[in-house]
N, C-alpha and C positions, 0 to 999 in steps of 0.2 A: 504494500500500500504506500505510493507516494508521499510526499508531507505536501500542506497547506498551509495556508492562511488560513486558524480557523478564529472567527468569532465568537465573542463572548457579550450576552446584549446585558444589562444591569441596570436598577433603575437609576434615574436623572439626577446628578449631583456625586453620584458615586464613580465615576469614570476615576478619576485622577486616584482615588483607594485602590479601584482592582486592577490599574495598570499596574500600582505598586505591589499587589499582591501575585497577579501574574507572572511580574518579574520575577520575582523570588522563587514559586513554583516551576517556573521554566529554565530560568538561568539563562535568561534572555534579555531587551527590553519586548513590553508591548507597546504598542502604536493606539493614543486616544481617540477616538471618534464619538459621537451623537450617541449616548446612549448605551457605551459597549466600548470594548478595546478588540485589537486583532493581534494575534502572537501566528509565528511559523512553527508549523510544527508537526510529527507524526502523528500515530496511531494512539504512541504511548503518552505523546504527551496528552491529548485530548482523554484518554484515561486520566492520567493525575490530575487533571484541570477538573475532573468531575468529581473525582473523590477528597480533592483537596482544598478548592474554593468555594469560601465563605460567602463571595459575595457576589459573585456570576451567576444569572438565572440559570441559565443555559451554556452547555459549548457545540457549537454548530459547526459545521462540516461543509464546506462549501462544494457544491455541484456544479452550477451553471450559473452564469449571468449573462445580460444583454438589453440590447433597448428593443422597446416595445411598445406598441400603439392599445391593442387590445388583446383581448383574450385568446382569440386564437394564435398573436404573437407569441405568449406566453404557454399552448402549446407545444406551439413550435420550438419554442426554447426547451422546455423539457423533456422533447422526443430527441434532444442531442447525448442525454445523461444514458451510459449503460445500464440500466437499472436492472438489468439480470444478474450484474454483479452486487449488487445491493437487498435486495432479495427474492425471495420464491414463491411460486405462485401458492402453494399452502399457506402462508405469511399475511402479516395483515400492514396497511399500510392509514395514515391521517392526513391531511395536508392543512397546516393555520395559514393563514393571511395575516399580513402586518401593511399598513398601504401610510405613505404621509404624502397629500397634495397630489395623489392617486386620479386619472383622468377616468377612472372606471366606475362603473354604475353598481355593480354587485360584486364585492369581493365573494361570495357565498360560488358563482359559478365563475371567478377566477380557480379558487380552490376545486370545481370541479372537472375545469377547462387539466390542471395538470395533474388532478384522480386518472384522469384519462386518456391522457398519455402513458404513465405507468401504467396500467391495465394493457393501453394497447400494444405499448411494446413487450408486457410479458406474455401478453397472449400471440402475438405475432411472432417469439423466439421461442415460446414452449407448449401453445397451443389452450392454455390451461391462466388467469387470470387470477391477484390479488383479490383478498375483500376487504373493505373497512371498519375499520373497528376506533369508536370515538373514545374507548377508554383508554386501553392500552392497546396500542396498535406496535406491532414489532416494529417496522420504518415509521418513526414520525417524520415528517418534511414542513418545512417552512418555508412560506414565499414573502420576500420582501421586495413591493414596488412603488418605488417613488414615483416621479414626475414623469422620466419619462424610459428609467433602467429599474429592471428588476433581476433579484436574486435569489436563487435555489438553495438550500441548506437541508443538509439531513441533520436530524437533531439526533446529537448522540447522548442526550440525558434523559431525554424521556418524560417523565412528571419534572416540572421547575424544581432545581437545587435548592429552595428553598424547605423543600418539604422533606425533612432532613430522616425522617424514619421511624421516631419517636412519639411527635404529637400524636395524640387521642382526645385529650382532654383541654379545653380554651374555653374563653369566657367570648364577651360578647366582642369582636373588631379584632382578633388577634394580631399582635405584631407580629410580619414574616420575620423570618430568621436572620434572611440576607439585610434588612434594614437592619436588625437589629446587631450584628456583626458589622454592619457599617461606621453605626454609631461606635461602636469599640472602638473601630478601625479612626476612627475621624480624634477620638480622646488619645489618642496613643496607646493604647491599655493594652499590652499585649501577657497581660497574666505572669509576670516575671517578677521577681521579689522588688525590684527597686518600682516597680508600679503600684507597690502598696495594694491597701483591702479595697474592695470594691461593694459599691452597694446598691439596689434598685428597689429604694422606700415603698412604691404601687407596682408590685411586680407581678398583678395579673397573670397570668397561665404561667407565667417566669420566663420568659422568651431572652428576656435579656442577660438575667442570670445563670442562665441555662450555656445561652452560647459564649460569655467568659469562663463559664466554668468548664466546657472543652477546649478553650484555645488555652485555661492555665494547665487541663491538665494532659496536652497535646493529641486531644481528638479528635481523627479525622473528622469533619462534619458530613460525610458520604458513607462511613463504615458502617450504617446500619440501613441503607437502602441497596435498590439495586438499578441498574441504567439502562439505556437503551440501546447501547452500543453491544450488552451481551448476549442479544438476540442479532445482531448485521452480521451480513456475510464477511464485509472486510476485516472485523475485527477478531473473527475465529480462531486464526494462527496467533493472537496475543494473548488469548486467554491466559496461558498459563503465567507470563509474563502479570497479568491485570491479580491473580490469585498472590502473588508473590507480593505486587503492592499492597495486598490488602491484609498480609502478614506482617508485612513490616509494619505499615500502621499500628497494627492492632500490637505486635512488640514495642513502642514507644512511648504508648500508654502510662504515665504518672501520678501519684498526687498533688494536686494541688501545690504550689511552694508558696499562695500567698490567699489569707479567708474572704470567703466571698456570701455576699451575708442580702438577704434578700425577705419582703414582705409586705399584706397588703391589709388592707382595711377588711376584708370581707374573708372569714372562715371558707365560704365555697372556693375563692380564685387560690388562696395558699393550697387548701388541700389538690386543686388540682394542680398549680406549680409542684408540689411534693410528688404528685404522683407522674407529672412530665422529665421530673427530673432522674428518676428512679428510673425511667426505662431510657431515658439519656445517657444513663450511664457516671454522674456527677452529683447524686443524692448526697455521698459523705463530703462534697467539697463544695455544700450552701448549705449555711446556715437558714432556714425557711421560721419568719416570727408573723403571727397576724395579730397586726399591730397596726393604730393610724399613725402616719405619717408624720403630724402632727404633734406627734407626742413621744415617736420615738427617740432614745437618746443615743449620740454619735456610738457608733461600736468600737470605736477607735480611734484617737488623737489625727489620728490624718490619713485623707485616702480620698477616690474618686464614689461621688455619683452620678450612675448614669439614666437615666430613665423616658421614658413615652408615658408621659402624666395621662392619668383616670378621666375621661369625659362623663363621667356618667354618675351612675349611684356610688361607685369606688370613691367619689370625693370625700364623702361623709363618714363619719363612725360610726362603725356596729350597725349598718344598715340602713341608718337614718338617712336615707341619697337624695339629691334633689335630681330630677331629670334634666340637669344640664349639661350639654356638649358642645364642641366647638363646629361650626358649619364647615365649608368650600371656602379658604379664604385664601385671598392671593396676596404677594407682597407688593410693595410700594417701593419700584428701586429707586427711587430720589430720597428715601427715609430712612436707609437702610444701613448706611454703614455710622450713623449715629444714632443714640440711644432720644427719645424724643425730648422735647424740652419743651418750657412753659408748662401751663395748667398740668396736676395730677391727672392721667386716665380718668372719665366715669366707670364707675364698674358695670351701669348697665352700657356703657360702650361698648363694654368686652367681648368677643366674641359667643364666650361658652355661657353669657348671661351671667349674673350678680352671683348668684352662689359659685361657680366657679371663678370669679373674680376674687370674691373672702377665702378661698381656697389656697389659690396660689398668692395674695397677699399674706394670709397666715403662716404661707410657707415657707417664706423669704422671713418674717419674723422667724419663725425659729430657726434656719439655717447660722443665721446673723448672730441669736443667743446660745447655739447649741452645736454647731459644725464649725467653726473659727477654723481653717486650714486647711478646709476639706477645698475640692474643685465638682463644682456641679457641671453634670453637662443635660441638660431638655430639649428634647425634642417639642416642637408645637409651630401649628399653623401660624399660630396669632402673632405679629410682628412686633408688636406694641408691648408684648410681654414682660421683657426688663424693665418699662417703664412702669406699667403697672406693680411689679415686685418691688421698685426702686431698690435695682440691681442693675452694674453697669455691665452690660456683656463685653465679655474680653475678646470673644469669636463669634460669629453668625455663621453658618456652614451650610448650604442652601441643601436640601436633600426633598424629597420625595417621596411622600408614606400614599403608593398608588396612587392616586389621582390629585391628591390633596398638597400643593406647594407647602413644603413647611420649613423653618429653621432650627439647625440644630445648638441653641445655646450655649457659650460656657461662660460660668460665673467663678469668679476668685471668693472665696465663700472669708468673709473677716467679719472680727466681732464690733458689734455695737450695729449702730444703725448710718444708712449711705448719706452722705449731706444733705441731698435733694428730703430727705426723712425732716433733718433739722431747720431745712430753710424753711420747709413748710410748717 
């Protein structure tokens, strides 16, 4: 099997993390583009890229490209790909669509325009055709077509990297893995002793907690699923080589060298973080407390928080929730690389409404009288946030929780209260 250029797509903001993470996995550079990076590479690397990145939805395999007017272009583009070599007419095949500024009326029979090419040229070399299969289908394929060039990709992951193998059990909006591995990646926190304790005060299903506490205690985040590349015809002769990586993983396995300490307002979301974390494989290295936030005290003179703040009933203790959350909100780049000034925020300006407005102002009080040294890092929509907390952000890091633009904060957490506190 040749090597490629293969793609790796990741969500918006996080390009410049998994170039750097790429690198490191490949021993290469990778090249950033729109949403993804691109490294050169085999068979095997496209395996370790599956089993070993945090933060890649996908590693895609490139097939074919070309420009294109309509659909039966895009036929035609796909009856160039040998797909006998790819797979068998027993086999099952998908095809997603990805389109931006797309001249086409229906991605739904683009994806069917190259179902049927494949079909027609397995059936025309073996007499006998694929069927489809929307769950798991052995070849997944992805078409991506811009304006006026489109591209083929076999996807050699299969279900998004995200879905690390583990989850069962989440509450309501769960954080994906790969954001949550971002945010790591974005704090520096890579689980090593001089990185100090780590903490995630609303850790809901534990997502966050969960994926520091494989990167401290060096686990694969692929080692408990399985890919799509071990169903492809070209990756058959690397099996053994793909088993061999997944031993060595599994020998580098450690504990923890630094505590990772996590908890949430609500009995239901700890037990089920306890219970995520247990078939994670990092039960003994989180400390799991249900505890409001609120009121919990520092675990330790100095260390990182990281967290994806509660929209919902999590804001309150012991169940008392208000139904508040934060909407669809965009940023304001003219407002953004300084913290706002003049009048205090309204709290009913706030995004997530007034109770979560008293929420995260409470929380900025006690970070102030009870965390002196710590470094926060938040994730949230709301731009206006530091202002509200009257907290100055030392970083904005633009990121992307699915559809929703958001920023990922960091505060130098010191004691007493911010001046904007005393002017007022």
């Amino acid at each position: 099997m040749n090597a490629a250029t293969l793609f790796l797509p990741c969500a918006a903001g996080v390009e410049p993390l998994l170039a750097d993470e790429v690198a490191r996995i490949a021993g290469r550079a990778a090249d950033i583009g729109r949403g993804g990076v691109w490294v050169d590479g085999d068979a095997r690397l496209a395996m370790r890229l599956n089993l070993e990145s945090r933060l890649a939805q996908r590693v895609l395999w490139p097939l074919a490209d070309g420009a294109y007017r309509d659909e039966h272009d895009l036929y035609r583009l796909a009856r160039t790909v040998d797909w006998t070599a790819w797979i068998a007419p027993d086999q099952t095949l998908r095809v997603d669509v990805s389109a931006q500024r797309s001249p086409l009326t229906s991605l739904n029979f683009a994806a069917l325009r190259v179902k049927d090419a494949v079909c027609d040229a397995l059936r025309e070399a073996t007499g006998a055709r694929p069927s489809v299969d929307t769950r798991r289908p052995d070849l997944p394929i992805a078409l991506f077509v811009g304006p006026g060039h489109a591209t083929l990709y076999a996807d050699t992951s299969g279900e998004p990297l995200f879905k690390r193998g583990w989850r069962t059990q989440q509450g309501e909006a769960p954080l994906k893995e790969t954001l949550a591995a971002a945010m790591l990646a974005a704090a520096g926190w890579q689980g090593r002793p001089q990185d100090g304790p780590l903490l995630d005060p609303c850790c809901g299903a534990g997502t966050i907690a969960i994926e520091a506490a494989q990167i401290a205690c060096s686990i694969a985040p692929g080692a408990q699923r399985g890919f799509a590349f071990e169903r492809l015809r070209p990756f058959a002769s690397q099996l053994p080589a793909w088993r061999e990586m997944k031993r060595a993983a599994a020998a580098r396995v450690r504990a923890s060298p630094v505590p990772i300490f996590a908890g949430d307002v609500s009995f239901r979301m700890t037990d089920f973080a306890q219970r995520n974390a247990d078939r994670a494989g990092v039960a003994a290295a989180i400390e799991f407390r249900t505890v409001d936030a609120l009121q919990r005290a520092a675990p330790a003179p100095r260390g990182t928080i990281v967290l994806n703040p509660p929209y919902g009933e999590r804001i309150a203790p012991k169940g008392r929730g208000q139904r508040a959350r934060f909407g669809d909100v965009g940023g304001d780049a003219a407002g953004e690389e300084n913290a706002p000034t003049g009048r205090a925020m309204a709290r009913e300006d706030f995004e997530g409404g007034a109770a979560a407005a008293d929420f995260f102002a409470a929380l900025a009080a006690h970070w102030k009288h009870h965390y002196a040294g710590w470094t926060a890092w938040l994730l949230s929509p709301e731009m206006k946030l530091p202002s509200l907390m009257h907290l100055q952000a030392s970083r904005r890091v633009p990121m992307w929780n699915g559809p929703i633009e958001c920023r990922l904060f960091r505060f130098e957490l010191t004691a007493g209260t911010h001046r904007r506190d005393r002017a007022a």
